[in-house]
C-alpha positions as CSV (number, residue, x, y, z in Angstrom):
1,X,-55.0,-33.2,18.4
2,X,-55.9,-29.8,17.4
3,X,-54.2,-28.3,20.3
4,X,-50.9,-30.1,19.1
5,X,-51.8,-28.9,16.0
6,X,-51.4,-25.1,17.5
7,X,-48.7,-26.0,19.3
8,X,-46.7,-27.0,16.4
9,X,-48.0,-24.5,14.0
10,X,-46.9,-21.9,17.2
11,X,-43.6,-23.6,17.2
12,X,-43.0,-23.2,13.9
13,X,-44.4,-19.7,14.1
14,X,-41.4,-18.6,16.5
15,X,-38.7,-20.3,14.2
16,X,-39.8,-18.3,11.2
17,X,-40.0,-15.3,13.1
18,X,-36.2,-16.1,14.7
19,X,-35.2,-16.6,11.1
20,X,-36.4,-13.3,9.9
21,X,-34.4,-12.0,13.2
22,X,-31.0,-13.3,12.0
23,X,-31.8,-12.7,8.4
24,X,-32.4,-9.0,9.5
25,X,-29.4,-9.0,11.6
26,X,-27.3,-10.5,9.3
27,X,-24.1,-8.1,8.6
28,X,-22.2,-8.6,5.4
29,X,-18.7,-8.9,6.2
30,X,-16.6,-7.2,3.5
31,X,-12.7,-7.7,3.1
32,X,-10.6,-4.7,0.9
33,X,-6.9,-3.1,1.5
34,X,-6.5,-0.3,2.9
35,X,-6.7,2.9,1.0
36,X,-9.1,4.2,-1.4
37,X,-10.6,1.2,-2.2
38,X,-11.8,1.0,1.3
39,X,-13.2,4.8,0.9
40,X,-15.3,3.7,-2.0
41,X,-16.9,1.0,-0.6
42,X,-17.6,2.5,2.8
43,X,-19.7,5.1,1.1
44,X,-21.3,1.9,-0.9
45,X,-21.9,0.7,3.0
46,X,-23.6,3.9,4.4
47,X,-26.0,3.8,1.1
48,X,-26.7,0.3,1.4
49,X,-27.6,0.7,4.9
50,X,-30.3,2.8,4.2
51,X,-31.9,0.0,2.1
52,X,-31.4,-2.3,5.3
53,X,-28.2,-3.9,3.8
54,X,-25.8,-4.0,6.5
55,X,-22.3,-4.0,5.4
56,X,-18.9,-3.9,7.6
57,X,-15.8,-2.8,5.6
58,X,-13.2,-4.3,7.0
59,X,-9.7,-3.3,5.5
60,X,-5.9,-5.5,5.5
61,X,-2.6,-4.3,5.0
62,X,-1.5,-7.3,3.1
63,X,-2.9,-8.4,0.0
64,X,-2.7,-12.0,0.7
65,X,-5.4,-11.9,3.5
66,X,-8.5,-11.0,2.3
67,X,-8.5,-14.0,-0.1
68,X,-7.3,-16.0,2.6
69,X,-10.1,-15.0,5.0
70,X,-12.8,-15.0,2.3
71,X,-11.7,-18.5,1.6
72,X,-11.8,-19.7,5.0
73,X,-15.3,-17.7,5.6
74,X,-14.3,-15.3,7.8
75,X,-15.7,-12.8,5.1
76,X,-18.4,-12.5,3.1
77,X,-17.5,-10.6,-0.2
78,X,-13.9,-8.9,-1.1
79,X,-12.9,-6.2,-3.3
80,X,-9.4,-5.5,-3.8
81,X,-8.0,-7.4,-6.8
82,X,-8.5,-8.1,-10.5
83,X,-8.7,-11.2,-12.5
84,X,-5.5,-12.0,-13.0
85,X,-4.5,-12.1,-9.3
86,X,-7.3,-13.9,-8.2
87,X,-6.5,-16.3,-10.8
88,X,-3.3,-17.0,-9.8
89,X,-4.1,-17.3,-5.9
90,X,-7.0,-19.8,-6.9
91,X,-4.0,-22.0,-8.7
92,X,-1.2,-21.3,-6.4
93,X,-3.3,-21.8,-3.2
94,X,-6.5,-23.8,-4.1
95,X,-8.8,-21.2,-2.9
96,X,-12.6,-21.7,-3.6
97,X,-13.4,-18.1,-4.7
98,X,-14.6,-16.9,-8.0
99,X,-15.3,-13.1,-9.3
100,X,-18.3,-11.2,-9.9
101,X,-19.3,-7.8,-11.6
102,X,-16.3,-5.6,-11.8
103,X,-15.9,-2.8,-9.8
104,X,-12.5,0.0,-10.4
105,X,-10.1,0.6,-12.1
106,X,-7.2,1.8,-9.8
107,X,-4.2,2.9,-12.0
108,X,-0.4,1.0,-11.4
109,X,1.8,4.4,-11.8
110,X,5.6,5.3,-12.0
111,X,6.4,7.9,-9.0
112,X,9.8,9.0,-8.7
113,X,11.7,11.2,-6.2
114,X,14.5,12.2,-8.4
115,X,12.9,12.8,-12.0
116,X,9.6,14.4,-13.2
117,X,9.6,13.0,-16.7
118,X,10.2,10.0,-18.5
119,X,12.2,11.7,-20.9
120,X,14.3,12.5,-17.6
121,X,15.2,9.0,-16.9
122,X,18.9,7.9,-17.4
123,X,20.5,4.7,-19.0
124,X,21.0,2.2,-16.6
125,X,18.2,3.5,-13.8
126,X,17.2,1.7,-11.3
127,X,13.5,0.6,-11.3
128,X,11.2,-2.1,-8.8
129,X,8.0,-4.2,-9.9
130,X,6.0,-5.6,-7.5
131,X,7.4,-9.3,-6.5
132,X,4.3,-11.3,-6.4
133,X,3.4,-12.6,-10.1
134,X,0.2,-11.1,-11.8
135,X,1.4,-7.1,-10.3
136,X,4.7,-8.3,-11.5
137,X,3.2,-8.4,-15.3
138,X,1.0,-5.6,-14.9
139,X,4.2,-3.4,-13.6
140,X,5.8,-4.9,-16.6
141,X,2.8,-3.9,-18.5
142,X,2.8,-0.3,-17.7
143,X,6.4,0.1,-18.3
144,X,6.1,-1.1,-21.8
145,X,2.9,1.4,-21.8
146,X,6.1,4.3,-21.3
147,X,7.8,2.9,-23.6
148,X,10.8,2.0,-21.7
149,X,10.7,-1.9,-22.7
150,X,9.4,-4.0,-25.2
151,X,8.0,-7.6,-24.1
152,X,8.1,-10.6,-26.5
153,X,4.5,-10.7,-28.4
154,X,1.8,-12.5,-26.1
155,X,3.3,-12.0,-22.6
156,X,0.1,-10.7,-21.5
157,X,-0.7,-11.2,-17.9
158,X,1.5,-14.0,-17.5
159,X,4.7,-11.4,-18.3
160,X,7.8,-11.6,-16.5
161,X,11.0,-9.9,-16.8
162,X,12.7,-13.0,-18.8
163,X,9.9,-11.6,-21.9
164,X,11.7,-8.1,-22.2
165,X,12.7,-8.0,-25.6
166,X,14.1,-4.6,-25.9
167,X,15.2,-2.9,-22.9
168,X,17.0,0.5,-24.7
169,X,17.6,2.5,-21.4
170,X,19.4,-0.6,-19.7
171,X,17.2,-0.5,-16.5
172,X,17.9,-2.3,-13.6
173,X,14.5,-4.2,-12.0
174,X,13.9,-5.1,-8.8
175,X,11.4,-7.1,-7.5
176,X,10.0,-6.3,-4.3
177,X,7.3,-7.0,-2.0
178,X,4.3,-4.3,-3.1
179,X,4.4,-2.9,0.1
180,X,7.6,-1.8,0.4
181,X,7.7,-0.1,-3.1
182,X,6.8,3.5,-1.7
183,X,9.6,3.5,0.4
184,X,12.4,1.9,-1.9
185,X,12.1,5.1,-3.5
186,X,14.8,6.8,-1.8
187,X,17.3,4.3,-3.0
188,X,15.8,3.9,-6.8
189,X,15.7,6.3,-9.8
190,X,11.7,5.3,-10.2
191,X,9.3,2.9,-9.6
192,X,6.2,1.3,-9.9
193,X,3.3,1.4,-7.4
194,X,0.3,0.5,-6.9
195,X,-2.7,3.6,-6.0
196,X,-3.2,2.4,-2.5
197,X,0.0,1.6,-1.2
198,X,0.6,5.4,-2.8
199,X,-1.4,7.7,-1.2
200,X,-0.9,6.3,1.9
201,X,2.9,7.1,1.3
202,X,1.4,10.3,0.7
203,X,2.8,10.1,-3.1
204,X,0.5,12.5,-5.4
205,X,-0.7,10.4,-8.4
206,X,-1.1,13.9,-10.6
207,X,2.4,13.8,-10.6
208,X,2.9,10.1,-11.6
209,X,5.2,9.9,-14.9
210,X,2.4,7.8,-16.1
211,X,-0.5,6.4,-15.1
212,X,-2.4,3.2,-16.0
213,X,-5.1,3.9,-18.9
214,X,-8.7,2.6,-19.1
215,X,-7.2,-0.5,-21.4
216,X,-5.2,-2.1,-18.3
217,X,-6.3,-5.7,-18.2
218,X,-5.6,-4.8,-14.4
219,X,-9.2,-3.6,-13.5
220,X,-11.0,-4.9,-10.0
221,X,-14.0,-7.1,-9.2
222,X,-15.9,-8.1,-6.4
223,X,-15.3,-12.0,-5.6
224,X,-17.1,-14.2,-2.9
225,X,-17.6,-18.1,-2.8
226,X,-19.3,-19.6,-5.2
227,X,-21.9,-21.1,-2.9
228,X,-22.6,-17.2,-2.2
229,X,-22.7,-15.4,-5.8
230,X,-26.0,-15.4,-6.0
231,X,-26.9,-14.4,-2.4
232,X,-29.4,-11.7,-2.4
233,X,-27.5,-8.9,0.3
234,X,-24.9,-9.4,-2.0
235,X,-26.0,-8.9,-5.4
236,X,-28.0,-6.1,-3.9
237,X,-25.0,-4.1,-2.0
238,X,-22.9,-5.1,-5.6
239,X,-25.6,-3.0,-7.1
240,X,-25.6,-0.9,-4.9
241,X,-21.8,0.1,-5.1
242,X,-22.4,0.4,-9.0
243,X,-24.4,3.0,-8.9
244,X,-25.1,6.9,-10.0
245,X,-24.0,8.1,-6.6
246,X,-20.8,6.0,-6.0
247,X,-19.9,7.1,-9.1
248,X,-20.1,10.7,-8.6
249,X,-18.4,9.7,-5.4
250,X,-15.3,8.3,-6.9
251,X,-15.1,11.3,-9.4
252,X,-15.7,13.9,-7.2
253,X,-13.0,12.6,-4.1
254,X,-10.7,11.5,-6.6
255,X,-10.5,13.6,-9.1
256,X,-10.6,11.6,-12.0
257,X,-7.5,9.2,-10.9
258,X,-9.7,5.9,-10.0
259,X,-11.7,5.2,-12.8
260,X,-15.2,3.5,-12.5
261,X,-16.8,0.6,-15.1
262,X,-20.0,1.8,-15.1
C-alpha cells in the first residue's frame, strides 16, 4: 500500500512538473496590423521576455483577421482596433471577444498629394473614407474636426455620410476599402487615412492637413476572449506594454505622432 502510495504521489509528481513545463513554454500569441502598432508592441515583447513572458507578435494586412483569428483561438490577445470597431464586428459577426485596458491612440489624418493646406482645398474636391463602418464615422469625424462638414447632432460613432448637415465646399466622398486609401491618392484632391496603412505608403504624418487630436473617441485597446481577460501572462505583458519605457518608446520613435494613455 505505501509503495502505491509513492507510486502515485510520483505520478502525480511528474504531471505537476510537466504542467510547469508547458506553463513555462507557453508563448502568448499576439495578433496586430502591420505598421507601427506592431513596432510598439514588439518592444512590449522583448521587455516582457525578460520577465519570462513570452510573447509572438504576429502582424495581418487586413483588419478583418486578427478578430477573426482571436475569435477562432488561433491568437491569444489582439491590438489593433478601438471600441467602436470591435463593437461592430462583435454585432455584425457574433464574435466572442471583449476589450481590455486601452493602449494608443493612433491619429486618422488628411494626406494629400495636390494641396498642403486645408485652406487650399477647392469646391467640389474629391475626398475617400474608409468603407467599413466605425472608420467610416471616425473619417467622418475628423473631417468635421477641419471643418469641412457639419454632421447632424448625435452622429457620434455611428456617423455616416447620410448625417452631413452642411457640406459648404461640395466634396465628393468616396468610400473605399482602408487599404487602398494611400494609393487613391493620385486620383483624389485628399483623403483620409489611417497611421498604419500611411507610413507604409511612405506618407509623412508631419505633413498631414490635420491630424486626429487626443479627444478622438477612436483610441485602441487590447481585446482577448473573455474566458482569457483575466489570464495572468496577459494582464502581466498588458502591464507590461503600459509602461515608463514603452512610453518613452513611442515618444521617442515617433516623435509625438502616436499618442500613449498612460
Amino acid at each position: 500500500m505505501f509503495r502505491k502510495f509513492l507510486t502515485i504521489a510520483a505520478t502525480i509528481g511528474v504531471l505537476l512538473s510537466f504542467g510547469q513545463i508547458a506553463r513555462a513554454d507557453q508563448t502568448l500569441k499576439v495578433g496586430v496590423s502591420a505598421g507601427p502598432y506592431a513596432d510598439i508592441l514588439r518592444y512590449a515583447a522583448d521587455l516582457a521576455a525578460k520577465e519570462g513572458v513570452k510573447a509572438k507578435v504576429i502582424e495581418f494586412t487586413d483588419w478583418t483577421l486578427p478578430n477573426e483569428a482571436l475569435n477562432a483561438g488561433d491568437l491569444d490577445l489582439n491590438n489593433f482596433q478601438h471600441v467602436p470597431y470591435l463593437n461592430n464586428q462583435v454585432k455584425t459577426r457574433g464574435y466572442d471577444i471583449v476589450p481590455l485596458a486601452k493602449s494608443i491612440i493612433v491619429p486618422f489624418g488628411l494626406y494629400s498629394k495636390k494641396v498642403t493646406k486645408l485652406e487650399d482645398i477647392k469646391d467640389g474636391a474629391t475626398t475617400a473614407i474608409p468603407n467599413d463602418p466605425s472608420n467610416g464615422a471616425r473619417g467622418l469625424a475628423l473631417l468635421q474636426q477641419a471643418g469641412l462638414i457639419k454632421l447632424k447632432p448625435g452622429a457620434g460613432v455611428t456617423a455616416t455620410v447620410a448625417d452631413i448637415v452642411d457640406n459648404p465646399k461640395h466634396l465628393k466622398i468616396q468610400e473605399l476599402d482602408a487599404a487602398q486609401l494611400p494609393r487613391a491618392l493620385d486620383d483624389l484632391d485628399f483623403s483620409v487615412v489611417s497611421l498604419n496603412y500611411a507610413i507604409n505608403a511612405g506618407l509623412d504624418p508631419k505633413k498631414a492637413l490635420i491630424l486626429e487630436d487626443d479627444q478622438t473617441k477612436w483610441g485602441l485597446v487590447f481585446a482577448a476572449k473573455p474566458k482569457n481577460k483575466d489570464n495572468p501572462e496577459i494582464v502581466r505583458f498588458i502591464e507590461i506594454y503600459r509602461s515608463e519605457p514603452v512610453k518613452a518608446f513611442v515618444k521617442q520613435k515617433f516623435d509625438g505622432v502616436i499618442l500613449t494613455t498612460w
